[in-house]
N, C-alpha and C positions, 0 to 999 in steps of 0.2 A: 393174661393182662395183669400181671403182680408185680413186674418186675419196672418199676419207675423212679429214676430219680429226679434230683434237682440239679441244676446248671449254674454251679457257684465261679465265677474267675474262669470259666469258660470249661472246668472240668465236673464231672458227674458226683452228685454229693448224696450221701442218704442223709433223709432225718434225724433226728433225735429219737423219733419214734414213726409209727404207722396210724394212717385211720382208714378205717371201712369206706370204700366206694359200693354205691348201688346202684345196680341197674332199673331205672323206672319201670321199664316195659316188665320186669317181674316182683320188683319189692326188693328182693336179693342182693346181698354183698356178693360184688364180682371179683373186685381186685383192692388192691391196698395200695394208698398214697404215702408220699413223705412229710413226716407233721414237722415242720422246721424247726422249731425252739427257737428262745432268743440267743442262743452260742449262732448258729447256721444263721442265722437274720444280721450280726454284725459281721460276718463274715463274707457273705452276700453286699452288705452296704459299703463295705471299704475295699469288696472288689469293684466294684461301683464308681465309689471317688477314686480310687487307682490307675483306671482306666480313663477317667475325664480325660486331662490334660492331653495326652496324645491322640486323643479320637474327636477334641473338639477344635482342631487344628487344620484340618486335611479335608476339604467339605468333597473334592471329587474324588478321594478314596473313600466316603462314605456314600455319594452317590452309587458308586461302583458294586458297593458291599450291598445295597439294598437292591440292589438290580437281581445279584448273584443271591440273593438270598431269598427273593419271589420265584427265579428261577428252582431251586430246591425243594420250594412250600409247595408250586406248582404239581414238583414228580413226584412229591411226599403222598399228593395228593388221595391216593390209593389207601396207602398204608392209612390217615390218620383219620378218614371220613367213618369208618368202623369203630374207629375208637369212641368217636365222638357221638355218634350214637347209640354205642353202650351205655355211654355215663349219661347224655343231655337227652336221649329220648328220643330225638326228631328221626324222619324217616331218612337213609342214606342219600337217596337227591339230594334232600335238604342240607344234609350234612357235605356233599361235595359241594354245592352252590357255596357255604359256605365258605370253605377253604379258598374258592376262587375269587372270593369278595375280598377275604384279605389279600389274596396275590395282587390284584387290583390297586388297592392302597398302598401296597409297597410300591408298586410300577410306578402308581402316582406321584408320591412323593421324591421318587428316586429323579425322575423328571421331571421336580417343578422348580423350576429359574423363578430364586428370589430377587425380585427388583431391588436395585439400590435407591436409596432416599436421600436425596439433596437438595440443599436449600436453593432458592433460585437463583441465590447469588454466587452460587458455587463454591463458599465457604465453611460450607459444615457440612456434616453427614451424619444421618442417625444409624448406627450399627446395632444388628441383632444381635445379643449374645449368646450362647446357651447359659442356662441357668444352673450346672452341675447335675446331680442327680435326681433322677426322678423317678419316687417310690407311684408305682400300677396298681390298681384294686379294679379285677372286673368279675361281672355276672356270670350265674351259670345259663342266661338265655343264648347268647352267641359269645360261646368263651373264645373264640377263635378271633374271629372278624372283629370282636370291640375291641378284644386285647391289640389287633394289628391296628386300631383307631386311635392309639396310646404308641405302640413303638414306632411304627414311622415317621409320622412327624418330630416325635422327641428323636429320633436318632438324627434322621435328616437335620435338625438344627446345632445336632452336636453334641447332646446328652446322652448319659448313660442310665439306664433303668435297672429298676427290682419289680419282677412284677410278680403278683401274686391271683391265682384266680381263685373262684369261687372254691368251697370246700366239695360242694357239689357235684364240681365239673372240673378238676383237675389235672386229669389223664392226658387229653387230645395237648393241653399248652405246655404241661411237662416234656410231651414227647416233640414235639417242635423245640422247645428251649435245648435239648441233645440233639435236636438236628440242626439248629443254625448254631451252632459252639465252634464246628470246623470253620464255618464263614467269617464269623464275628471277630473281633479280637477278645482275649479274651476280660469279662469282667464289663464289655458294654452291654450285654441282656441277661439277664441273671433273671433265673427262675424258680421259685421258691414254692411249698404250698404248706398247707396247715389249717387249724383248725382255730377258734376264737381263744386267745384275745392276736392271734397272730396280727391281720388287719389295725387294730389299734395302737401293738408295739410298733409298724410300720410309719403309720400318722404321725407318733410320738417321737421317733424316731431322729437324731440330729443331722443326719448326714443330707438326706431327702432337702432340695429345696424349692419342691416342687410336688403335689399329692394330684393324682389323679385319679378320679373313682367313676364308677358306673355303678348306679345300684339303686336301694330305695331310698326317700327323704328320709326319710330316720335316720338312719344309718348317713347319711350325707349329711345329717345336722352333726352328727356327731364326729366328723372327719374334719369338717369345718371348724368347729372348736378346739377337735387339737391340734388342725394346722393353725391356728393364729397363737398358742404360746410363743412358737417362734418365726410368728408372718413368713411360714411355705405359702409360698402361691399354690390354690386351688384349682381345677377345672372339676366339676361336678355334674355330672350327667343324671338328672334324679329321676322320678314318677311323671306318669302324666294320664289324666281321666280323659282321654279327646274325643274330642266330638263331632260327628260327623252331620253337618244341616242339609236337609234336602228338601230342596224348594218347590211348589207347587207347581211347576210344569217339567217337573224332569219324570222319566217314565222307568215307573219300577224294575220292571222285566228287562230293560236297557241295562241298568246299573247294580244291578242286584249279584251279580257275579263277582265283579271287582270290589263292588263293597263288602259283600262277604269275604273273602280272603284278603279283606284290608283290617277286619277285625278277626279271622281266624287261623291267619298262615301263624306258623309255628306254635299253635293250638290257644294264641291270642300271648301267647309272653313275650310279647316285644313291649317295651316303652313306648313306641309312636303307634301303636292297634289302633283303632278305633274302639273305642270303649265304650259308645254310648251315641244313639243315632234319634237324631230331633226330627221327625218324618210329621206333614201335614195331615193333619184328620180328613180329607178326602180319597190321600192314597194311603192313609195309615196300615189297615186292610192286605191291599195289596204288598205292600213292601212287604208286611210282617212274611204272610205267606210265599212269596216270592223268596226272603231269606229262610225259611223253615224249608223249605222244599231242599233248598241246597243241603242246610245242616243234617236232613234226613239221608240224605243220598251218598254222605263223604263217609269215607271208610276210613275207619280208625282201628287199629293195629301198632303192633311191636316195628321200630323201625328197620326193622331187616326184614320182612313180611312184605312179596313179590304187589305193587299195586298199592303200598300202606299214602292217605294220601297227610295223615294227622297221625304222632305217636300219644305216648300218655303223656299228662303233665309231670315234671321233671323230680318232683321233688313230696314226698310225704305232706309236709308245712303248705304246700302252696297247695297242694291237692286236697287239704283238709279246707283250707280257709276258702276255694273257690265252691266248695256242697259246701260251705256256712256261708256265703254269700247269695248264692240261688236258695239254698231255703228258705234264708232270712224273705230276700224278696216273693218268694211266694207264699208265706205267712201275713206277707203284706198287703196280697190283691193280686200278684202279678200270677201271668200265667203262664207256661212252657208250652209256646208255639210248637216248639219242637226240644226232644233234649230232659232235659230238669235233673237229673239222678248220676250216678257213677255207672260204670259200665262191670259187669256184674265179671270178673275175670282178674289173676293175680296182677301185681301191676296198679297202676296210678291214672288210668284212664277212664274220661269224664265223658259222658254223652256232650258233643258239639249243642249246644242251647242258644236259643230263642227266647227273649221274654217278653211279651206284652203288658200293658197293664202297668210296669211298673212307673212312678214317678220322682220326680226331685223329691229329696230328703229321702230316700228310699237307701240301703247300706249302698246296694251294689250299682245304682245310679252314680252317689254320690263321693265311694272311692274307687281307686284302682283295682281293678280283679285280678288282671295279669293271668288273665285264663281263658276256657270256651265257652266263655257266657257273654252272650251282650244284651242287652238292655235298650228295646226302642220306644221309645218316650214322643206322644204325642202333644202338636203344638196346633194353637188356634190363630195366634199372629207372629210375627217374622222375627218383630222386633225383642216380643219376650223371649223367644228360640232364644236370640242372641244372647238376650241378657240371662238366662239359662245355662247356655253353652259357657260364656265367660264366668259364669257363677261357683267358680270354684279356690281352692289354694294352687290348684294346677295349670300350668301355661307350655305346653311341648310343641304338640300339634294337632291340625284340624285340617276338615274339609266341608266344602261347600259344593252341595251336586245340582246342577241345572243345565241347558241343553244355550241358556241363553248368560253367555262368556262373562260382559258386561256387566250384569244383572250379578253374577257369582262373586265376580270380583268384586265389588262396592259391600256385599256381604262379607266377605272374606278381607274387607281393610277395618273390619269391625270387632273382629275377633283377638283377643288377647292372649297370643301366642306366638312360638319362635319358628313357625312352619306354618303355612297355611297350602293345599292342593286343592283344584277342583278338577271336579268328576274324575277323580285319582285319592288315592291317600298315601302320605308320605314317597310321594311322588322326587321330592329334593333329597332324600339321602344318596347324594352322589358325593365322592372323596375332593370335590373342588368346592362343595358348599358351605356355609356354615352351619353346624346342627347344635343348636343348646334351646333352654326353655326359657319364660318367665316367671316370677313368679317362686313358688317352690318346686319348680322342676328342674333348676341346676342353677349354678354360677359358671359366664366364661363359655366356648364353643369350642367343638371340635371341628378338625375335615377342614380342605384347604388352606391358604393363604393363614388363615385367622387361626384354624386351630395350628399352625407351625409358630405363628407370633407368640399364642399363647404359651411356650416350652422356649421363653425367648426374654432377655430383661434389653431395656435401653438403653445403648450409652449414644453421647454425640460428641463427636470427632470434627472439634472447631482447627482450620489452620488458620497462621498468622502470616503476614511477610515479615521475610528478614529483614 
């Protein structure tokens, strides 16, 4: 796994130079990526614009090309699920469930008939345009599947991208960006990677008019201000602490399975996890132990490992800061239901934790862990829950658990967020819904109708009579 390029104008480009990829499951440099430079980065951008004008012309030969190109991602499917959990850690299921999610979103898009918009008088028309080119920034949690949350609807409307993934996770999108090359024309996906300040030349960038990120608020504040020197439009997919309320008549034992792997699939690094669970003091108790029971019983392993059901955390940084986040909180009062420590083995893998005890103002209450720790926090009335739950800079998503619908939902119209599920979590991440936050958890939405408008400027198309 050394041998990767980048996908400039549709042909295979080395960097400028090389950086170290690691496999989490051991600590270890496995293979070496392409660090692009800024030579490779304009060159990539003006394959970009070069390719606009005749690929934003022809909307049923771009349906056509994203049909044929889900079809490739699909039989790739083999080859690149390996890859992807050398570098991102998750166990191989995970990793083809993946792949299949993006195949999904191409299918989607490649078939979604955009309505036309007419006045009622039948004299004007608002047309979508594309907006030229559009510079990609995504995560190393699903480098795969968010990156395809980014190219299909930008292609489907008729723009060309640069996309760049995390420094982390660059492997599995490289080698997809040299398998859709024969599809694509060349110079509409261009795939690039590198290391810091790479992501910033991209923002800065003049050609881009359009930045799309996935990432942390920090870093999205800071994409945000260098998209406004020259007003690129933004889509910003940022953090989020969600919260999950469970109401006095819902039954532990019932729900304790789905709620746990709604905060611990992909070893809690998704953006919509649940991050933080407001459980009543008569079943506080129970829940706790109900979700400890499970954390105790999941087997955590290397993701090649027959039965792995959790890999390690993906990254040094994250794996440091999620043992500074459980100590912190158990310096604090809190206590490890289950879990609290590293897992004693080479590699980036954290015992699955449980913590009781802890509360608001507490670090790992209070921000994102983006790991396998949760934090369940006891409540005495409904309404402070709420005012708790909302109590944050974060607005992505939530859920609300009870057996009785009505009762959930009037809770769940209370909540100040861009998702809400009951007795489910992140239930709505489907490619026809909208998905963004409020709040400091993004600018703008992805996924269906909405995220295609968004890779879209205004014009309106008045006629006259003669």
């Amino acid at each position: 796994m050394t041998d990767f390029a980048m996908t400039v104008g549709g042909a295979a480009v080395p960097g400028a130079g090389t950086f170290d990829v690691v496999d989490p499951a051991t600590g270890e440099v496995f293979a070496r990526a392409p660090d692009c430079g800024a030579d490779r980065l304009d060159q990539a951008m003006a394959a970009a614009r070069a390719a606009f004008p005749a690929w934003r012309r022809d909307e049923r030969h771009r349906r056509d090309l994203l049909n044929e190109a889900a079809r490739a991602l699909e039989a790739a499917a083999g080859r690149l699920a390996p890859i992807l959990t050398a570098e991102q850690g998750k166990p191989l299921k995970d990793a083809r469930r993946e792949i299949a999610t993006a195949v999904t979103w191409l299918r989607y898009y490649a078939g979604l008939d955009v309505p036309r918009e007419v006045s009622p008088d039948g004299s004007a028309e608002v047309i979508r345009r594309p907006l030229g080119v559009v510079a990609a920034i995504t995560p190393w949690n699903f480098p795969i599947a968010l990156a395809m949350w980014k190219i299909a609807p930008a292609l489907r409307a008729g723009n060309t991208m640069v996309l760049k993934p995390s420094p982390y996770t660059p492997l599995t999108t490289l080698a997809m960006g040299e398998m859709l090359a024969p599809i694509l024309p060349p110079g509409v996906l261009n795939v690039i990677s590198g290391r810091d300040p790479l992501g910033a030349l991209m923002t800065a960038h003049p050609a881009p008019r359009k930045i799309s990120f996935t990432g942390s608020t920090a870093t999205g504040k800071r994409v945000a201000a260098a998209a406004a020197e020259d007003l690129k439009r933004v889509t910003l997919e940022l953090g989020g602490n969600d919260p999950a309320i469970i109401l006095d008549d819902a039954n532990p034992g019932q729900i304790a399975d789905s709620l746990f792997w709604s905060a611990f699939a992909n070893n809690g690094q998704i953006c919509l996890a649940v991050k933080r669970v407001y459980a009543p003091e008569r079943l506080y108790d129970d829940l706790v132990e109900a979700l400890a029971v499970r954390a105790r019983s999941v087997r955590v392993d290397a993701g090649t490992a027959d039965g792995a059901q959790l890999g390690p955390i993906n990254n040094r940084p994250q794996y440091e800061r999620v043992a500074g986040l459980v100590g912190d909180a158990l310096r604090h009062g809190a206590v490890a239901a289950a879990g609290g420590r590293p897992i004693d083995r080479p590699g980036y893998f954290y015992q699955p934790t449980v913590l009781s005890g802890a509360t608001d103002g507490t670090r790992i209450v209070d921000e994102e862990q983006f790991g396998p720790a949760l934090p369940v926090i006891a409540y005495r009335d409904l309404d402070q829950a709420v005012e708790r739950a909302n109590g944050t800079d974060y607005g992505l998503t939530a859920s609300v658990w009870s057996p009785d619908l009505d009762r959930a939902a009037r809770v769940a119209a209370e909540l100040d967020c861009g998702q809400v599920s009951i007795n489910a979590h992140g239930r709505g991440v489907r490619p026809d819904l909208p998905f963004g936050g409020h709040k400091r958890s993004g600018l703008g939405v992805e996924n269906g109708l909405w995220g295609l408008y968004g890779h879209t400027d205004l014009q309106v198309l008045v006629g006259s009579q003669s």
